[in-house]
C-alpha positions as CSV (number, residue, x, y, z in Angstrom):
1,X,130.9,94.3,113.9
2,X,128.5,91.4,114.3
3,X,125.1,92.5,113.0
4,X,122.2,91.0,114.9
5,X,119.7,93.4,112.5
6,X,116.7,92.1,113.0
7,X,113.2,93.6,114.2
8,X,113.3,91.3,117.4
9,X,115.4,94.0,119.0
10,X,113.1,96.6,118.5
11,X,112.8,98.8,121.7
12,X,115.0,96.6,123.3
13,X,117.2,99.2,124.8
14,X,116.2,99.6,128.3
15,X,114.8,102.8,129.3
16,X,117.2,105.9,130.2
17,X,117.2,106.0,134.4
18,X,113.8,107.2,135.8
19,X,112.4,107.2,132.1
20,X,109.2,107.9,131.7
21,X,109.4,107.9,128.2
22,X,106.9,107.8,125.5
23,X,107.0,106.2,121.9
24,X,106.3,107.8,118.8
25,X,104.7,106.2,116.6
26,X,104.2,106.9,112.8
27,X,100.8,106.8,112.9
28,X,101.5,109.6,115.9
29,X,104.5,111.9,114.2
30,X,102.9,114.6,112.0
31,X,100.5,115.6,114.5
32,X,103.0,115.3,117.2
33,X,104.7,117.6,115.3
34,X,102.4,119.8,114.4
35,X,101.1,120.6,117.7
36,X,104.4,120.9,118.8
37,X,104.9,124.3,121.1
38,X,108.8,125.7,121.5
39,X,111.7,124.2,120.2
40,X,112.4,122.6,123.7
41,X,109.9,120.5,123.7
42,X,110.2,119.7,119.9
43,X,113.6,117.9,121.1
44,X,111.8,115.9,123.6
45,X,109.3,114.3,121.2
46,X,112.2,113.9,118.8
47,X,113.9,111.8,121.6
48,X,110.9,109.8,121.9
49,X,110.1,108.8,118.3
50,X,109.9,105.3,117.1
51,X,108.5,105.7,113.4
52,X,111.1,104.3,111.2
53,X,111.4,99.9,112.2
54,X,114.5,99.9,110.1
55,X,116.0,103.1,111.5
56,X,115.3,101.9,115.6
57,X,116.4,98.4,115.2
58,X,120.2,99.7,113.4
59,X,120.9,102.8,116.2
60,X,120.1,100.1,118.8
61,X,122.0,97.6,117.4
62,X,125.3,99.7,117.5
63,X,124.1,101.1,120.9
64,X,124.1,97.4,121.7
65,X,127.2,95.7,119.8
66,X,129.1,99.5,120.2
67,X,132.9,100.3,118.2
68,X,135.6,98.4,119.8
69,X,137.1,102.0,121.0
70,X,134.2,103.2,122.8
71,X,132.9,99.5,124.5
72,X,133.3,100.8,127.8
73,X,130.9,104.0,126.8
74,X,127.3,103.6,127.2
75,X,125.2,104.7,123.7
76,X,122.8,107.2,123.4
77,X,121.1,104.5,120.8
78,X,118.0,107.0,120.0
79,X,117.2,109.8,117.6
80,X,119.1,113.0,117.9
81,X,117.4,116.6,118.2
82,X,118.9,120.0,117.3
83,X,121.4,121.6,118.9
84,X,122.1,125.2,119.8
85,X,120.0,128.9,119.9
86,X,116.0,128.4,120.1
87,X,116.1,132.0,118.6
88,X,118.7,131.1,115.9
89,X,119.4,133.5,113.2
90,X,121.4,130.9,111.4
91,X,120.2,127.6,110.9
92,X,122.8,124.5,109.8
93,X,121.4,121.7,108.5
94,X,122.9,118.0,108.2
95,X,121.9,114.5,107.1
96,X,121.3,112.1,109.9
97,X,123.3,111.5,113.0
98,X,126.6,109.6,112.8
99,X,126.7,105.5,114.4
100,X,129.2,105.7,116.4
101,X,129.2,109.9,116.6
102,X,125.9,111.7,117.8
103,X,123.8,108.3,118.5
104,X,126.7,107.6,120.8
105,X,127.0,110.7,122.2
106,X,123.6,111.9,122.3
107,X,123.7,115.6,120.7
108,X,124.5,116.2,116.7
109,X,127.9,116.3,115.4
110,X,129.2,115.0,118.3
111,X,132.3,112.5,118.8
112,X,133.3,112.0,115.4
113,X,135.6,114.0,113.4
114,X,132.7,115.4,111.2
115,X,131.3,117.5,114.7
116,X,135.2,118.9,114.7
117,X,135.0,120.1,111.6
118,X,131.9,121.9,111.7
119,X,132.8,123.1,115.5
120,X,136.1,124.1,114.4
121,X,134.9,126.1,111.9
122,X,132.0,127.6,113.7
123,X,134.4,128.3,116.5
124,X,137.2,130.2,114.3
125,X,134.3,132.5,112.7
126,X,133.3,133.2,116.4
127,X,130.1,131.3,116.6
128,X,130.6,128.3,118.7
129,X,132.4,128.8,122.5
130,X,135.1,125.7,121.9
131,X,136.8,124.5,119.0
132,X,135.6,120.5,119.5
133,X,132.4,118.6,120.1
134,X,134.1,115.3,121.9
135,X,130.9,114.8,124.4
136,X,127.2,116.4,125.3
137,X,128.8,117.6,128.9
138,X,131.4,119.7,127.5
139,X,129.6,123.1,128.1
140,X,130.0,123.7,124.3
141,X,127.5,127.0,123.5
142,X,126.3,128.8,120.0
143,X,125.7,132.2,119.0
144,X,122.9,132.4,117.6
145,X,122.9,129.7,115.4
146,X,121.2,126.1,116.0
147,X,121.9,122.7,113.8
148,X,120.2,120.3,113.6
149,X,119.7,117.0,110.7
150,X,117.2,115.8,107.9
151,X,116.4,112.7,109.3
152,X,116.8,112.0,113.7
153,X,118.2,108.5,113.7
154,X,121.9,107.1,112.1
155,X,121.0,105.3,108.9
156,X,122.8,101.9,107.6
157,X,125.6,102.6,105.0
158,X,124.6,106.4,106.2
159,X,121.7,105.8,103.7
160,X,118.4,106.5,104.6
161,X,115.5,105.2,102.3
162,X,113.0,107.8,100.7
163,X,110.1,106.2,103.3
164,X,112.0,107.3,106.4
165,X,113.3,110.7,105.0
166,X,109.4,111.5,104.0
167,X,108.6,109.8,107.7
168,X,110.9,112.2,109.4
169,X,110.2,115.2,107.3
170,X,107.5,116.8,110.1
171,X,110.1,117.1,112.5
172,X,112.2,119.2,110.8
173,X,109.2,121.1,109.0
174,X,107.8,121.8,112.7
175,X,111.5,123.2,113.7
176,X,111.6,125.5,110.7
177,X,108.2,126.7,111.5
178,X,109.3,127.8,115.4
179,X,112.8,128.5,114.1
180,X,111.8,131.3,111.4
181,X,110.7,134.4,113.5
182,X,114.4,134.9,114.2
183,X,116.1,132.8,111.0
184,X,117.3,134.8,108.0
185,X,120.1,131.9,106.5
186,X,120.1,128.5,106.1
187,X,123.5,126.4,105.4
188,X,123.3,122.9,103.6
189,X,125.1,120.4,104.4
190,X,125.4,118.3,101.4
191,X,123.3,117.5,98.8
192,X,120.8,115.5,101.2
193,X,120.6,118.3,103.3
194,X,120.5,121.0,100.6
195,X,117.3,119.0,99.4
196,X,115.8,118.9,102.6
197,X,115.9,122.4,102.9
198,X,114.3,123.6,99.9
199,X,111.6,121.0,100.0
200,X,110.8,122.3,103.8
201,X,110.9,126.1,102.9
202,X,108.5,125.3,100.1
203,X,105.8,123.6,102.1
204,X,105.8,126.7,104.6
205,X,104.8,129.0,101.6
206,X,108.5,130.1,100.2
207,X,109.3,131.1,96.9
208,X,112.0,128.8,96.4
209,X,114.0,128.5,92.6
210,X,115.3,125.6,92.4
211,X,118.7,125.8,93.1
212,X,121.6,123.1,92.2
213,X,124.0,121.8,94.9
214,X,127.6,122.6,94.7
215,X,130.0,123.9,97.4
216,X,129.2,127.8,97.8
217,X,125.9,127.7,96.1
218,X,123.7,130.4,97.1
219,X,119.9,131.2,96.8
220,X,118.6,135.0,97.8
221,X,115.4,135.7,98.0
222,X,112.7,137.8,100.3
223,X,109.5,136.6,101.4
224,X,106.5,138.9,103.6
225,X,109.4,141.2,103.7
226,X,111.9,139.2,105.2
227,X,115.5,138.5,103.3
228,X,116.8,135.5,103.5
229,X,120.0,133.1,102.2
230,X,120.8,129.9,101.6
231,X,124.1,128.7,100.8
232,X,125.5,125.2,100.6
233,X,128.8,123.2,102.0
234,X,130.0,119.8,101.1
235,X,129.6,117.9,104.0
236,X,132.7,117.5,106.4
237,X,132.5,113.8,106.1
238,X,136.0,112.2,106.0
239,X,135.5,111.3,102.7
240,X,135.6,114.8,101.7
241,X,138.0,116.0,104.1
242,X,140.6,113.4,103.9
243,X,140.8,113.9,100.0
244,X,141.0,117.5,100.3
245,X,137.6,117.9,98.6
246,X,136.9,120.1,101.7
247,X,139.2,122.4,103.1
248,X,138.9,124.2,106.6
249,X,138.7,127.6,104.4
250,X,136.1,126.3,102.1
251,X,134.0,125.3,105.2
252,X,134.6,128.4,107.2
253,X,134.3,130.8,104.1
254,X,130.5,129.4,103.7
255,X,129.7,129.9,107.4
256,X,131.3,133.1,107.7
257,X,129.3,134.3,104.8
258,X,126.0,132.9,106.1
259,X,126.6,134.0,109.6
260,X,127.3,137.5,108.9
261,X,124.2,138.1,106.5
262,X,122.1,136.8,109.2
263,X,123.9,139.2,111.8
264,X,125.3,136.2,113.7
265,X,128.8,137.8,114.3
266,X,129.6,141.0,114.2
């Protein structure tokens, strides 16, 4: 891919047909966030943001130079929201959207082998209404269940710094905040992820052990009389699932176990 990288292209995607966006700032995001009503909305100003330089300038630049399959597709080429229930009782978290996955496709694991995976899997435990996530206009639903990622926007390398992980972090506090009423488990997707989500639960007051990451790893506790899990997954990246490091029953055993403690299947 030729890499044009550079802060000149900043915002130069043009806007989406009758657009009438608004940009994010950093300055803007935690109180943004904050203030922040229903989860609808929440994926709206996620849409919109603009905080992270580094972060804009690479999901436009692959928006803009594209995968040599996918030339003829136009790029979503801006931060991705959660997906699913906006009364979830299970909530699956990831690290950042994929380059040529969700920021071309416009909706989280989405168009990359990854978003089969987890589909697959959530589909086969009865969660998810089709057993692929190819494109945002496939009709795919969730059972109560939403997934969303640590940081909005696809990183180089799939690397974000610690600056735009602590950047994006009120996004993903604000949807554990309008998520919780219904929540009662939380699945990690890799180590990243399995951070993220202790760090979160901790700043909204929960009485988190730390907990180390490894496939299956499980943390149960109860808070204002509310019992919750949290259980981890390797991420179904390609590089754990070509080398077997991740199996399909590995995945769905962790799902299946987090979906059926917070009542998500029968």
């Amino acid at each position: 891919m030729r890499q044009i990288f550079s802060t000149e292209l900043l915002g130069h995607l043009p806007p989406r047909k009758n657009s009438t966006e608004v940009r994010i700032k950093k300055s803007q995001l935690p109180k943004v966030a904050h203030a922040t009503a229903s989860l609808n909305q929440l994926d709206q100003h996620i849409t919109n943001c603009f905080a992270c330089p580094r972060l804009v300038t690479w999901r436009e630049e692959i928006a803009i130079t594209k995968r040599k399959a996918y030339l003829d597709q136009d790029y979503w080429g801006k931060p991705i929201s959660g997906f699913g229930s906006n009364k979830p009782r299970m909530l699956i978290i990831g690290l950042a959207p994929g380059a040529h996955g969700a920021n071309r496709t416009g909706r989280v694991f989405t168009g990359d082998p990854s978003g089969d995976w987890l589909f697959g899997s959530l589909h086969r435990i009865g969660i998810a209404k089709i057993g692929t996530s190819i494109h945002k206009d496939d009709k795919q639903e969730l059972k109560h269940t939403r997934i969303t990622t640590a940081v909005r926007c696809a990183p180089p390398d799939n690397k974000p710094s610690n600056d735009e992980r602590d950047t994006c972090a009120p996004w993903l506090l604000r949807e554990f905040e309008l998520a919780l009423p219904t929540t009662r488990a939380f699945v990690g997707l890799g180590s990243f992820a399995w951070s993220a989500l202790f760090t979160t639960l901790r700043e909204l007051g929960h009485p988190l052990t730390t907990t180390k990451f490894g496939h299956g790893a499980e943390f149960r506790y109860r808070h204002e009389g509310v019992d919750y899990l949290l259980i981890a997954s390797y991420h179904p990246s390609q590089q754990n699932t070509f080398t077997g490091k991740l199996t399909t029953t590995m995945l769905d055993s962790v799902l299946k176990k987090a979906a059926k403690f917070s009542q998500s299947v029968g």
